[in-house]
Every structure is written in C-alpha cells, then in structure tokens.
C-alpha positions as CSV (number, residue, x, y, z in Angstrom):
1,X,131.1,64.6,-197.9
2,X,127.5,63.7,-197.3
3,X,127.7,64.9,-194.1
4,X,128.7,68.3,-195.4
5,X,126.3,68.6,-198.2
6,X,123.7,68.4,-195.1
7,X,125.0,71.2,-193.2
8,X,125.0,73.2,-196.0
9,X,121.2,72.4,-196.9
10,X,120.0,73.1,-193.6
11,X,121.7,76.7,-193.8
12,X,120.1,77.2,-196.9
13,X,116.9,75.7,-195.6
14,X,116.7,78.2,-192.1
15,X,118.0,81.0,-194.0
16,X,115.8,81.4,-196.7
17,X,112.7,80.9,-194.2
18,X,114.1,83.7,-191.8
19,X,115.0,85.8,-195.4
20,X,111.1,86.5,-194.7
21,X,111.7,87.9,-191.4
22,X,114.7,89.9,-192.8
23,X,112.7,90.9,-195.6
24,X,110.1,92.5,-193.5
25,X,112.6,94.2,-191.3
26,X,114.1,95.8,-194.4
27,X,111.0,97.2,-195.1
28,X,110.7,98.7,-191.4
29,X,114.0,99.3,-190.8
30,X,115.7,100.1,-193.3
31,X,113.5,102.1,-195.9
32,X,110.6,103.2,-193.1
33,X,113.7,103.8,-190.5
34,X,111.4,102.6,-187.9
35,X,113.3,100.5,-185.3
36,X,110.1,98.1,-185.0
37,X,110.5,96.0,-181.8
38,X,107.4,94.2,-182.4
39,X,108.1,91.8,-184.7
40,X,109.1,89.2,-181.3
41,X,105.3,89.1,-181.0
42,X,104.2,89.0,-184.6
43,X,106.9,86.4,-185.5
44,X,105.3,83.7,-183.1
45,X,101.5,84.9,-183.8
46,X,102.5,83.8,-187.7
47,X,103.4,80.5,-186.1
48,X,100.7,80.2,-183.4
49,X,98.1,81.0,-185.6
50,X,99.2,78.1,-187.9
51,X,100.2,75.1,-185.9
52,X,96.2,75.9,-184.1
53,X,94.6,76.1,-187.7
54,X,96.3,73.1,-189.1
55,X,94.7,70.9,-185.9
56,X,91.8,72.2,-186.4
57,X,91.9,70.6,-190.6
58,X,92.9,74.4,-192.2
59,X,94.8,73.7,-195.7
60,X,97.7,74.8,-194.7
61,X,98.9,77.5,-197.6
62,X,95.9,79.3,-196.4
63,X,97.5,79.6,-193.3
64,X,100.2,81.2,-194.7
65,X,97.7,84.3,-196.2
66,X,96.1,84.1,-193.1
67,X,98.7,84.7,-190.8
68,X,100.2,87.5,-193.3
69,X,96.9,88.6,-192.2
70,X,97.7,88.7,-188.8
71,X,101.0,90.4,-188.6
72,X,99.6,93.1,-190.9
73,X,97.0,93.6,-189.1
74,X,99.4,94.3,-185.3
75,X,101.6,96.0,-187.3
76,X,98.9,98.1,-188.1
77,X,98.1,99.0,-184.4
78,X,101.9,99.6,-184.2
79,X,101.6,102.4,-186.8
80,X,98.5,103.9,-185.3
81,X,100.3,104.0,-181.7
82,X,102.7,106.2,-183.4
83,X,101.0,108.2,-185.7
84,X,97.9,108.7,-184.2
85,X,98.8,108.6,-180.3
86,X,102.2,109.9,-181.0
87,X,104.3,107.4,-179.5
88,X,108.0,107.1,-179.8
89,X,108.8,104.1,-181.9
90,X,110.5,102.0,-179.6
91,X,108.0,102.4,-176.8
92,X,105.1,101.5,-179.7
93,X,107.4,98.3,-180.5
94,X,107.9,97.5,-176.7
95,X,103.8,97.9,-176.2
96,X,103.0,95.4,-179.5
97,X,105.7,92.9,-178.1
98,X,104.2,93.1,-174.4
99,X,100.4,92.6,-176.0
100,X,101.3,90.2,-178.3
101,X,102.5,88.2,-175.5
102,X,98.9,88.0,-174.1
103,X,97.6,86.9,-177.5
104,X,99.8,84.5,-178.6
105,X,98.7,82.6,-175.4
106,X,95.6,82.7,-175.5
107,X,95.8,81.8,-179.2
108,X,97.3,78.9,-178.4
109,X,95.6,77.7,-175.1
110,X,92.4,77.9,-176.8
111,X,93.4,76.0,-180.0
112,X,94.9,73.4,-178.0
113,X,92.5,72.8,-175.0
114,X,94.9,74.9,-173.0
115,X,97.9,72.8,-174.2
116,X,101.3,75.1,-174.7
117,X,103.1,73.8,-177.3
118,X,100.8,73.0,-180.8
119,X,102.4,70.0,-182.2
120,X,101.2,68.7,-185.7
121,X,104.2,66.3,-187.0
122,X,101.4,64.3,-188.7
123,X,99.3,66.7,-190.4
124,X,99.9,68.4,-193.9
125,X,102.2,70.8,-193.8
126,X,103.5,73.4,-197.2
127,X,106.3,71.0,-197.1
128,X,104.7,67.2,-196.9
129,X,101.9,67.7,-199.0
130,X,103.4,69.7,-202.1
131,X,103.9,66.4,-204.2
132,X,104.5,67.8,-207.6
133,X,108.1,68.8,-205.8
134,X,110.7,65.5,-205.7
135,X,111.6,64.4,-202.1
136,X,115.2,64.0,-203.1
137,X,117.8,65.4,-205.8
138,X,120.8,62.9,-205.6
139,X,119.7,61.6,-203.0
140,X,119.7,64.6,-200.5
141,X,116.4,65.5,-199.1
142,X,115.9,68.7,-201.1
143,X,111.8,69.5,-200.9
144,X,112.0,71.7,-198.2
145,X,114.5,74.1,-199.4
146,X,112.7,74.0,-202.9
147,X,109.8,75.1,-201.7
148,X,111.4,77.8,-199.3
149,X,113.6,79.3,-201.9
150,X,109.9,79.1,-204.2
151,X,108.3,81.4,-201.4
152,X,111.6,84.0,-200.9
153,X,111.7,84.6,-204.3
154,X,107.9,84.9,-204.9
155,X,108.2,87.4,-202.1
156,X,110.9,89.3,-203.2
157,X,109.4,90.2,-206.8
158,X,106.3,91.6,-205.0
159,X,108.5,93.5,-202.8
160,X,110.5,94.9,-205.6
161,X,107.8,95.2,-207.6
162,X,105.5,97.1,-204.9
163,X,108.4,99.3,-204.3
164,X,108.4,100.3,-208.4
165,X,105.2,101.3,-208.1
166,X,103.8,104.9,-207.3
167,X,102.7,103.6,-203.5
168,X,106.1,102.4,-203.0
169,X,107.9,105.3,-203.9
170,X,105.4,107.1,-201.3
171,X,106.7,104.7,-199.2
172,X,110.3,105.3,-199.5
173,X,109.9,109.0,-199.4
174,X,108.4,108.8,-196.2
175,X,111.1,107.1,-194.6
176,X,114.0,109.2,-196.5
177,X,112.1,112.6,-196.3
178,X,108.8,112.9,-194.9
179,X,108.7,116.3,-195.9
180,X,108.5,115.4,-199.4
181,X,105.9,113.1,-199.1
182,X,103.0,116.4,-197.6
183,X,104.6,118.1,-200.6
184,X,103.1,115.6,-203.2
185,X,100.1,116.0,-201.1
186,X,100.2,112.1,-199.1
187,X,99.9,111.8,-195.8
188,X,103.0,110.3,-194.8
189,X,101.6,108.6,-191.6
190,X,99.1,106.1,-193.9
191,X,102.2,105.3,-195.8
192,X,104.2,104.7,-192.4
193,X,101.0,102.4,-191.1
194,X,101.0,100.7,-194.1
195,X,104.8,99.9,-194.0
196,X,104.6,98.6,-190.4
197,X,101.3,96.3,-191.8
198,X,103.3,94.6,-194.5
199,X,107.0,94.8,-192.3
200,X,104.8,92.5,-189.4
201,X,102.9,90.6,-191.9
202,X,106.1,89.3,-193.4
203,X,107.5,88.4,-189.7
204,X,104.2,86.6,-189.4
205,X,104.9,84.9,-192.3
206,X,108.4,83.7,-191.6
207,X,106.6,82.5,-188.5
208,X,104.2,80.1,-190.5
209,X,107.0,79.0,-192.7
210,X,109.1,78.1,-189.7
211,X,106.7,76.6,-187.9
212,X,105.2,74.4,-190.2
213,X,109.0,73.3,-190.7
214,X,109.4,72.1,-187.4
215,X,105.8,70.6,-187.0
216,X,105.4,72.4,-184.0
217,X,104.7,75.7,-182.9
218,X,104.7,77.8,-178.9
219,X,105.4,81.6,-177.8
220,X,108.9,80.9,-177.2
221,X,109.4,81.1,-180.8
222,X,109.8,84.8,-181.0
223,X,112.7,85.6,-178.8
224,X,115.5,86.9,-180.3
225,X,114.0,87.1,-184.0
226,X,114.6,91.3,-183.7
227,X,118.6,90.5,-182.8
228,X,118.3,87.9,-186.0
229,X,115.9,89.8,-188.3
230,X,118.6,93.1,-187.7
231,X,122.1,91.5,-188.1
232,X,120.5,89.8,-191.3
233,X,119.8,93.4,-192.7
234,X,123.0,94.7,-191.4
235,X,125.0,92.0,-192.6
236,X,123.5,91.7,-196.0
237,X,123.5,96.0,-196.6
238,X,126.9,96.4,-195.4
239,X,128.7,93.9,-197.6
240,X,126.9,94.3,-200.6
241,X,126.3,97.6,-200.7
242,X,128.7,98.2,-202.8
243,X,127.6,95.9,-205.5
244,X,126.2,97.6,-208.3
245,X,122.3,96.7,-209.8
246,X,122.2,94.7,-206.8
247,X,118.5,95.1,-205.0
248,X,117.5,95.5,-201.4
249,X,115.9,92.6,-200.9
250,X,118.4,90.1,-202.7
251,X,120.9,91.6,-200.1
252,X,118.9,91.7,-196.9
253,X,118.2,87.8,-198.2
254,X,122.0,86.9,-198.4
255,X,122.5,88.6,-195.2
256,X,120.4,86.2,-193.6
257,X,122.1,82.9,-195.3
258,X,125.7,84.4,-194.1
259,X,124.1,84.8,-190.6
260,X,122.9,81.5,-190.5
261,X,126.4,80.0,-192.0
262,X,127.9,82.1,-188.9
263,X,125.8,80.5,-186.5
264,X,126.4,76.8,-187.8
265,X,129.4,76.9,-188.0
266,X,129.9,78.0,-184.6
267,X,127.9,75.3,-183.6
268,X,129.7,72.7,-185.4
269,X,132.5,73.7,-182.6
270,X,130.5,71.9,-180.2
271,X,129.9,74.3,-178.0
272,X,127.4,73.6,-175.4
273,X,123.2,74.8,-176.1
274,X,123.3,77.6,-173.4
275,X,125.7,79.5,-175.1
276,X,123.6,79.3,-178.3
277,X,122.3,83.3,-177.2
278,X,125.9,83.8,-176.6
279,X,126.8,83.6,-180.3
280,X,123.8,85.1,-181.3
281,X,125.1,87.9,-179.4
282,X,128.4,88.0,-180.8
283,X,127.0,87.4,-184.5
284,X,125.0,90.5,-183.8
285,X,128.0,92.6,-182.3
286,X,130.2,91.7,-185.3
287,X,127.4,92.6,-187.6
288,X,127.1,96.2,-185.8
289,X,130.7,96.7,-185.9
290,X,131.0,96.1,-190.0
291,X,128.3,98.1,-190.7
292,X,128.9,101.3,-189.1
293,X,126.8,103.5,-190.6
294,X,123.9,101.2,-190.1
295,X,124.4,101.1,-186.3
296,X,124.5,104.8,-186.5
297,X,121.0,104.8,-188.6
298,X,119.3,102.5,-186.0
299,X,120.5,104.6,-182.6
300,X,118.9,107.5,-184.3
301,X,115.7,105.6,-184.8
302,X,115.4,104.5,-181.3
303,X,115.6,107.7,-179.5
304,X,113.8,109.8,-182.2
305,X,110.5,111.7,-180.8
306,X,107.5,112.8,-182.4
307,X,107.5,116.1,-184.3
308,X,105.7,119.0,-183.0
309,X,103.6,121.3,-184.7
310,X,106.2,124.1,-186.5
311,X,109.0,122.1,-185.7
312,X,111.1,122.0,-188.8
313,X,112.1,117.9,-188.2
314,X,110.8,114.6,-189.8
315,X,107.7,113.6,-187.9
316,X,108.0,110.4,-186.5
C-alpha cells in the first residue's frame, strides 16, 4: 500500500511542476496559436540559470523571478523574429532552440568553472528550506508536492486573472482574430510578443522548479519538454473540454498529471530506460489521435506564413 501511495505522490509531484510548462504552452499554443518550438531552450535556461545562482549563495525563490525573467525575455526575441523580421513561427522557434543551445552552455560553463552538470544537493533549495511546511503527513514525505501544488495554483489565478483583464482579452483576440484586435486600435504584434514573453517565462519557470527538485541542473534538460508540454495541453483540452465552468488552465494542468500517470505506469512495466522516448512517443501519438481537432489547429500553425500587405488573412 505504501508502495503505492509513493507512486502516486511522485505523479502528483512531476506533474504539477511540468503543469508550469503546460501552462505556458497553453498560453502560446493554444490561445496565441503559435506552435512555439523554443521552449526546449528556455525550459533548461530556467534550470541553468538556477542550479549556477544557487552555488553562487542566490536565495533561491529569487531564482525563480529571475529565471521567469529569462524565459520572458527569449521569448521576447522569439516574438520580434516574427513580427518584426517576419519569420514563419516554426523557423523563429527552431532559431531560439538552436541559440539557446549556445547559452545554456555557456551559462553553465561559466557558473561552474566549465563543469557540465550544476549539482547543488546540499544547498537550499524552495523545497529544503521552506520550514513552515511539515516534512511528512502520515508519514509520507509530502513537502515537495505542497509546495508545488502552492506555486501551480498561485500561477493559475494570475493567469486567469491576467486573461480577465482588458490586456488579456487583447491577447485572446489576437490569437482568435487578429483582425479584431487593429479594429480596437492595438497592435496585435505587441500583444503576440508579449504572449511569447510570458508562454517562455513560464517554461523557464517549470525549469527552476524541476531543477531545484532534482538538486541538479545541465542542457540535457530540455529535450522533449515541446512533445511533453503539447500532449499535456492536448490531453487536458480534449477530455475536458466538454466540462462546463471548467477553466483553461485547470485543464491544461490535469492534462499534465494524466500524462505523467501514463508515463508511470508504463514504467512500472519494467520496461527497459531506452525505450523511455519510446513511450513518450506513443503518449504523444495517442494524445494527437484523441484530440483531433487539436492536431488539426497545431498543423495549421506550423506551416502558416506571414501576411502580406492587402492580403485579406491573419498576420502571423
């Protein structure tokens, strides 16, 4: 029985921490409709960033704001790429990604003395230093997915919140009908810059989160989190769509849980650790195929091209 309560508080634990990831992807994807590829370099610089500041004595829920920072600030450079420079979306994703590989590195080389990996099992972490939060319930180690179900939910209300608000009505309008935003007078591409900002700083975010989870943080980090970021949003928007007064967010964040439910329990087959992708894979596929009309959205994203002056389509 013990055994089992474990499992299940390690799915809660991973999926609430990458219901930040999905929670910024929902924000890009879904409402922007921007297939944002980048997030595979933002995720890690969240993580980077942190595991170098907390060696180097940085509290470490400033770390958190800063890397928030961070990922706003290359998803930012994402938005200009396509707005400004006119760039395809994927191909501004694929460019972020590619630079963001360069960074990260470097980030880490020169926090570490040109280490690869920064490891800080030892130092104070969100997790080992919030106190005021019991250790163990019933004697199950607990902290950890207190304090990540603390940070999902204080995300999700400013999320839901922002999107009340005039701004994030602007917001959605741009991604539904850009046309209606120039008719209010708002420049749609600020609102779609913005969008990309807070969409990367949230990946950036999960990044911190994770990594000061596992005490440790490297590059390697990001691969995959666009495949898991995607089937958490597809999985969560497809089976609850149809639940009524139901928000966004709070489905985007169940998504992920059932995701990483799917994964452990594929695991606990005892399947082998290089066919861990595999699943992933399949996870993904499976997601895709239940939600139909989402794969449908995203192809259109990916091969949309910017709109030319008197074209009568949305700009992208």
């Amino acid at each position: 029985m013990n055994f089992v309560v474990n499992i299940l508080i390690g799915i809660v634990e991973e999926g609430l921490m990458y219901a930040l990831l999905a929670m910024g992807m929902y924000i890009t994807y879904s409402i922007l409709d921007f297939p944002d590829l980048s997030v595979d370099g933002t995720f890690p610089l969240g993580a980077v960033l942190t595991g170098v500041l907390i060696l180097h004595g940085v509290n470490p829920w400033l770390c958190l704001l800063i890397s928030f920072a961070a990922g706003m600030l290359a998803g930012t450079l994402t938005g200009l790429m396509n707005v400004k420079l006119k760039i395809i979306p994927l191909l501004c994703g694929i460019i972020m990604y590619t630079a963001m590989l360069s960074v990260n590195l470097v980030i880490i080389r020169t926090g570490t003395n040109g280490g690869a990996i920064a490891s800080f099992f030892t130092k104070s972490t969100i997790f080992n230093s919030a106190t005021i939060i019991p250790e163990r319930i019933g004697g199950f180690y607990l902290r950890t997915a207190i304090i990540a179900l603390i940070l999902v939910v204080l995300c999700k209300v400013i999320v839901d919140l922002y999107l009340k608000t005039k701004n994030g009505l602007l917001l959605r309008a741009t991604g539904d009908n850009e046309r209606y935003a120039i008719m209010l007078g708002k420049d749609p591409g600020t609102m779609k810059i913005f969008g990309l900002a807070l969409g990367n700083g949230f990946a950036a975010l999960a990044g911190s989160v994770i990594a000061q989870n596992k005490g440790s943080a490297d590059q390697q980090m990001g691969i995959g989190m666009v495949v898991l970021g995607l089937a958490s949003v597809i999985i969560g928007l497809s089976i609850f769509k149809r639940v009524k007064l139901m928000k966004g967010t709070t489905m985007v964040i169940l998504g992920s849980l059932i995701y990483k439910a799917s994964y452990q329990i594929v695991l606990e087959l005892g399947l082998p650790t290089e066919w861990n992708n595999f699943v992933k894979a399949v996870i993904f596929l499976i997601a895709l195929v239940i939600g139909g009309d989402q794969l449908n959205k995203l192809i259109k994203g990916l091969v949309k091209r910017p709109k030319k002056e008197g074209e009568n389509v949305r700009a992208e």
